[in-house]
N, C-alpha and C positions, 0 to 999 in steps of 0.2 A: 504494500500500500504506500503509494507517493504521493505526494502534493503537486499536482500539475500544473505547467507554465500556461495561463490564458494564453499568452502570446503565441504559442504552437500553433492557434489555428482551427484546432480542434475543438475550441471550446467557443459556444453561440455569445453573441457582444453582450445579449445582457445580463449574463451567467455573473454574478459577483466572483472576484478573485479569491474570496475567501472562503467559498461555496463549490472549490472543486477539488475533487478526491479520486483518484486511481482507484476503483473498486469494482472486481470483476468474480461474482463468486464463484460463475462456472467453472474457472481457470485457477482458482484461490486451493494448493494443494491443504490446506488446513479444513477445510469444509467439510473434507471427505473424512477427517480425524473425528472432528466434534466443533460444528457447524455452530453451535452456541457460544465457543471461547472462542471459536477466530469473530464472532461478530460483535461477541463485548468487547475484544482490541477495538475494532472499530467504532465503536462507542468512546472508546477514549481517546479520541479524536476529530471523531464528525460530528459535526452540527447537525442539531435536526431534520434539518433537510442538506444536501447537496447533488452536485454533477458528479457521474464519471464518465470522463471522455470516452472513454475503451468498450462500456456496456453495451448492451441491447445489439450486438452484433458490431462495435466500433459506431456505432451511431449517436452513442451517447445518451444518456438515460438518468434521471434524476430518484434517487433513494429519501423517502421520507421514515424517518427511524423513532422518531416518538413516539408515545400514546396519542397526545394533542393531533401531530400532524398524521398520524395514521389513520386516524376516524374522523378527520374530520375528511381528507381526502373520499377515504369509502362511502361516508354521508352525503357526501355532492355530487349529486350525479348530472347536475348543469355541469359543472366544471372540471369534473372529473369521469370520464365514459369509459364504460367497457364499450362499445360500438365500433372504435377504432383503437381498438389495442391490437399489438402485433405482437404475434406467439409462431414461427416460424414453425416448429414443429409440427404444431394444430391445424394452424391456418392451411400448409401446403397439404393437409395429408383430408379434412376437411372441406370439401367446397363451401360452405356454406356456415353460416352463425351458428352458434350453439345457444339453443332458446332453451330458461330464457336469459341466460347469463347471458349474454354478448346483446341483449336489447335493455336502450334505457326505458321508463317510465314516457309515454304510456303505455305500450304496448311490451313493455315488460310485464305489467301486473296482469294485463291481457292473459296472457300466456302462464305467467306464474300463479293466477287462481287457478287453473284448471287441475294444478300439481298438489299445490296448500293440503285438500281435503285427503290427498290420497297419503300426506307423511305428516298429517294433523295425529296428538296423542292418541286419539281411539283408534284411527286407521293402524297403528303403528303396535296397540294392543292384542291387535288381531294375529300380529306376526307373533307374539311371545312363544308358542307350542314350537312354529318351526325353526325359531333363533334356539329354542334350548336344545330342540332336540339334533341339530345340527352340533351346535358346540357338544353336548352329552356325546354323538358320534366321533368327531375329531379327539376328544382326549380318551377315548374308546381305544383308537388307533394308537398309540402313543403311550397310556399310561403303565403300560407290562414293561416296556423298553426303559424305562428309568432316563431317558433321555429324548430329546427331540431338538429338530433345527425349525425353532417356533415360527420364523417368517414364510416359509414354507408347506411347514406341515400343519399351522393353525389361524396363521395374523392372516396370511392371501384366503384362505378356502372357508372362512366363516365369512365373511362379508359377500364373498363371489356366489355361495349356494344361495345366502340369503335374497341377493340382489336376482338371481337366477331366476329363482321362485319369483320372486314382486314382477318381474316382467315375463312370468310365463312362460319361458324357453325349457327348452328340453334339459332337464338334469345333466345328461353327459354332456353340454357345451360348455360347463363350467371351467376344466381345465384349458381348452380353448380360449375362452372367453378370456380366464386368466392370461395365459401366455399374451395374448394380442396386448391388452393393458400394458403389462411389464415393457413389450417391446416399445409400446408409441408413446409409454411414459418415460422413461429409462435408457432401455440398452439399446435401441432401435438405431441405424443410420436414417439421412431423409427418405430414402428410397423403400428401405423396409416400413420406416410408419407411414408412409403413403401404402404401400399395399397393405396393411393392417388397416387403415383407413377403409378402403376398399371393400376388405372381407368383412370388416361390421357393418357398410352398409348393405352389403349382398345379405349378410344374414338378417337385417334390421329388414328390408324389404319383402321377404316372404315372410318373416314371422309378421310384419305388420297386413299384410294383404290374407294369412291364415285366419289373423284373428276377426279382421272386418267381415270373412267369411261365415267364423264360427267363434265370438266372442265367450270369456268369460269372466272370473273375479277378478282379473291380474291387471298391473296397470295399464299397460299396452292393451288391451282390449277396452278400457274404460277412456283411451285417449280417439280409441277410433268409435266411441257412441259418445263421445261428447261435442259439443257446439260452442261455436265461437263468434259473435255476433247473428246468429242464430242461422248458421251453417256449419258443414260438418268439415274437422281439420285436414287440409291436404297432407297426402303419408308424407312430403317429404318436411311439413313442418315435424310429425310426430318422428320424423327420425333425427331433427337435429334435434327435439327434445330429449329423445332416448339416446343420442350418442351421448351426450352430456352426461346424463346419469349411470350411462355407462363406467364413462370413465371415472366420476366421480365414486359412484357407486360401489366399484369392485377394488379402488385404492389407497381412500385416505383413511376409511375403518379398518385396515390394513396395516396403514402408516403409526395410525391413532394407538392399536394393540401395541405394535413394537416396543414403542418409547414406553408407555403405562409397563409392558411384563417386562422393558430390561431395568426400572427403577425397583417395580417390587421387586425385581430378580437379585437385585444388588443390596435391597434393603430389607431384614428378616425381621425388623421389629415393625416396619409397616405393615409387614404380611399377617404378622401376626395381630396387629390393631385391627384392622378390617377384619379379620375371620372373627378377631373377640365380638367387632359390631359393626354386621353388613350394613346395618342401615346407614353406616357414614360413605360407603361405597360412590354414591351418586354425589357426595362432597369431595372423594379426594379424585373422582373422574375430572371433576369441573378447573379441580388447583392444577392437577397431571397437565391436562389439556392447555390450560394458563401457562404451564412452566415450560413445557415441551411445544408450543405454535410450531407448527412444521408443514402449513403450510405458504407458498410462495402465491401472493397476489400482485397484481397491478392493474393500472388505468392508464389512459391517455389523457391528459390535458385536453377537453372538449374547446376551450374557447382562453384567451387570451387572459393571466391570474395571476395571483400571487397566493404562496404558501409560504407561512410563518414568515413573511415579510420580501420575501423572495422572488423575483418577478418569474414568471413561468409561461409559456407560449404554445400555442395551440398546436398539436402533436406530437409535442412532445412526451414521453414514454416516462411514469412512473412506478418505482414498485415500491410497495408498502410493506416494510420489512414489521411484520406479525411478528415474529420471535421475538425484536428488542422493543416493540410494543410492548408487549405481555410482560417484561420484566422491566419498565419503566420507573424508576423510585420513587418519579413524584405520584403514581397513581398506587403503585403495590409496595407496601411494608416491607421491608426486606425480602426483596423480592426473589434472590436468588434462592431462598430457601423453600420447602415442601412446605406448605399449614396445611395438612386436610381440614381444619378449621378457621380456616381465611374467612372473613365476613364481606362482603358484599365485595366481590372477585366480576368487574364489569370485562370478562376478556373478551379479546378478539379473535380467538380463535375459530367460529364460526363466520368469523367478517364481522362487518355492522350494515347498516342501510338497507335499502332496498334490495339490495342482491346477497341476505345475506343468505347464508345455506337455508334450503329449504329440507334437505334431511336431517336436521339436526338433531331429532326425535330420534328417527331409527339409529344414528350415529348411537349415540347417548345409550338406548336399549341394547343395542350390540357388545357394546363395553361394557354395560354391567353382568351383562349373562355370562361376557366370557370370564371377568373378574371374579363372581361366587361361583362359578363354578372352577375354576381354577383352586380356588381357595377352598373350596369345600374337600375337592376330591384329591388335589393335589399340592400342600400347602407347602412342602419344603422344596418347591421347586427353587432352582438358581442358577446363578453362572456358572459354568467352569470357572476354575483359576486360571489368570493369566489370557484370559481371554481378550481379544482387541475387537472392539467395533465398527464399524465402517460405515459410513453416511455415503447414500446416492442424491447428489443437491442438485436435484433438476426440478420439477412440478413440485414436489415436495422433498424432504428434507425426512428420506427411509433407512431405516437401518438396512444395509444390505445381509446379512444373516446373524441371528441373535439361537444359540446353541442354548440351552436349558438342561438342567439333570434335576433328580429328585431320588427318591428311594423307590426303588422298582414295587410297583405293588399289583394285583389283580383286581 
């Protein structure tokens, strides 16, 4: 990380000189270590907002790193749009917007009531049977073995059957379904997530034209008998709705496990607090989630602004670094620390505004089913010694394999 010469050239006239920073996480060998210490270094040094010339592909890209400036950015969606944000990845492998994330208001809520009722608390109650009895299966698999490579064998395949099931697909596409995610989130070249793009729409397109044929509980059947100004949705609106929650869907409850089982995993008297009283479970979900933000947001500058004092111009590329949000000292008490008893904990980790997650019910149910039951049946699970973790910093912020051991039981 250097301090950049405005005069290179590289950097826009009205960028203040104090307001630029060499930061590039994709390329930042430290990310892949523990993506939370190389960004509190940067904390101790950047200002709440600033440039780096090098970012968003060498195009240069503005980081807002506070609490202040990271919700209020998310909250403005005059001045701040997902509409024109550029994702390189997404966009080439994607024709088309991902609804309704990528629409602002109005025709975001347009879109995003249609979804509200189907990941509202009751709808999300209905799933309790096959969230448990999924997770009941996966440590099924696992639990005689006294060990397991958890990202693998439980964080990918509970969220992916669950999401499976909501949208009606056939059970055995699930490790499919998985693999594709992995590549076009992750390890994929541009060429490979373009054909991974590809094959979720080939599969999005029959499954959606089976179900307008022969509808039923699942969501994809309830997007093709619903109406939207009181006509019926065209399939390729409902398949950018469905790529979205695809990719959502199948990764960052995924991501979400990782970080929660490698802190229980490291901590034995956490483990043992929560088994003494699940009911604080859905408390220390909410601080985990707080401590651990992992995922990667950003906006475009929709119209010509200023952030935290800062003049800023219309296209240009913001990301909203969540992570040093969520541990912010003037909003969170010492923040670096665990409280499962933090008292009014306002995180960002769902977003804020308008676009903020719309699964964040099912999120939330996911991770408690796998936490007591983890704990129930498996309480001394933990790290190997000497084990090293590894972070994938692209869409989010994954452990790439988290190993666990326990006492072999039956």
């Amino acid at each position: 990380m250097t301090v950049e010469d405005p005069a290179a050239g590289r950097v826009p006239a009205h960028v203040p000189a104090d307001r630029v920073l060499t930061w590039v996480p994709e390329t930042n060998p430290d990310m892949a270590k523990d993506p939370w210490a190389a960004y509190e270094k940067l904390r101790e040094v950047a200002p709440g907002v600033f440039w780096s010339p090098e970012a968003g592909n060498g195009r240069g890209a503005w980081f807002a790193t506070s609490y202040e400036l990271c919700r209020e950015v998310l909250q403005q969606h005059t001045r701040f749009t997902t509409t024109m944000d550029f994702a390189p990845g997404i966009n080439n492998a994607w024709p088309r917007r991902l609804i309704p994330l990528e629409l602002d208001p109005p025709d975001h809520q347009r879109y995003r009531s249609l979804l509200t009722p189907m990941f509202a608390p009751a709808a999300i109650e209905r799933l309790d049977a096959g969230i448990l009895a999924t997770a009941t299966e996966l440590i099924d698999n696992v639990i005689g073995d006294g060990h397991c490579e958890f990202m693998s064998q439980f964080a990918s395949l509970l969220p992916s059957t669950v999401f499976i099931q909501l949208l009606g697909l056939d059970p055995t596409e699930r490790d499919r379904c998985t693999g594709w995610v992995e590549t076009f989130l992750r390890r994929g070249t541009a060429e490979e997530r373009q054909q991974v793009g590809i094959d979720i729409q080939e599969l999005l397109v029959g499954h959606i034209e089976a179900k307008r044929a022969d509808p039923g509980p699942d969501l994809v059947s309830q997007l093709t008998l619903a109406r939207l100004d009181g006509e019926p949705i065209e399939d390729e609106y409902i398949q950018d709705m469905c790529f979205l929650l695809f990719l959502a869907g199948l990764d960052t409850v995924g991501s979400g496990l990782g970080h929660i089982f490698r802190y229980l995993g490291e901590h034995e008297e956490r483990r043992r607090e929560l088994r003494a009283q699940p009911e604080r479970i859905p408390e220390a979900i909410e601080e985990l989630l707080r401590w651990n933000s992992f995922v990667n947001v950003s906006r475009t500058v929709r119209v010509d602004t200023e952030l935290g004092g800062v003049p800023m111009k219309k296209g240009e590329h913001v990301h909203v670094v969540l992570l040093l949000a969520d541990r912010d000292r003037s909003v969170f008490a010492i923040p670096q620390d665990v409280d499962f008893a933090r008292e009014d904990s306002p995180h960002l980790a769902f977003s804020a505004g308008v676009h903020r997650c719309v699964g964040s019910h099912l999120a939330r149910r996911e991770l408690r089913v796998a936490i007591e039951q983890w704990l129930r049946r498996v309480p001394d699970f933990h790290l190997p010694a000497g084990t090293q973790i590894r972070y994938s910093p692209y869409a989010h912020f994954t452990i790439e394999h988290l190993p666990l051991e326990w006492s072999a039981r039956r």
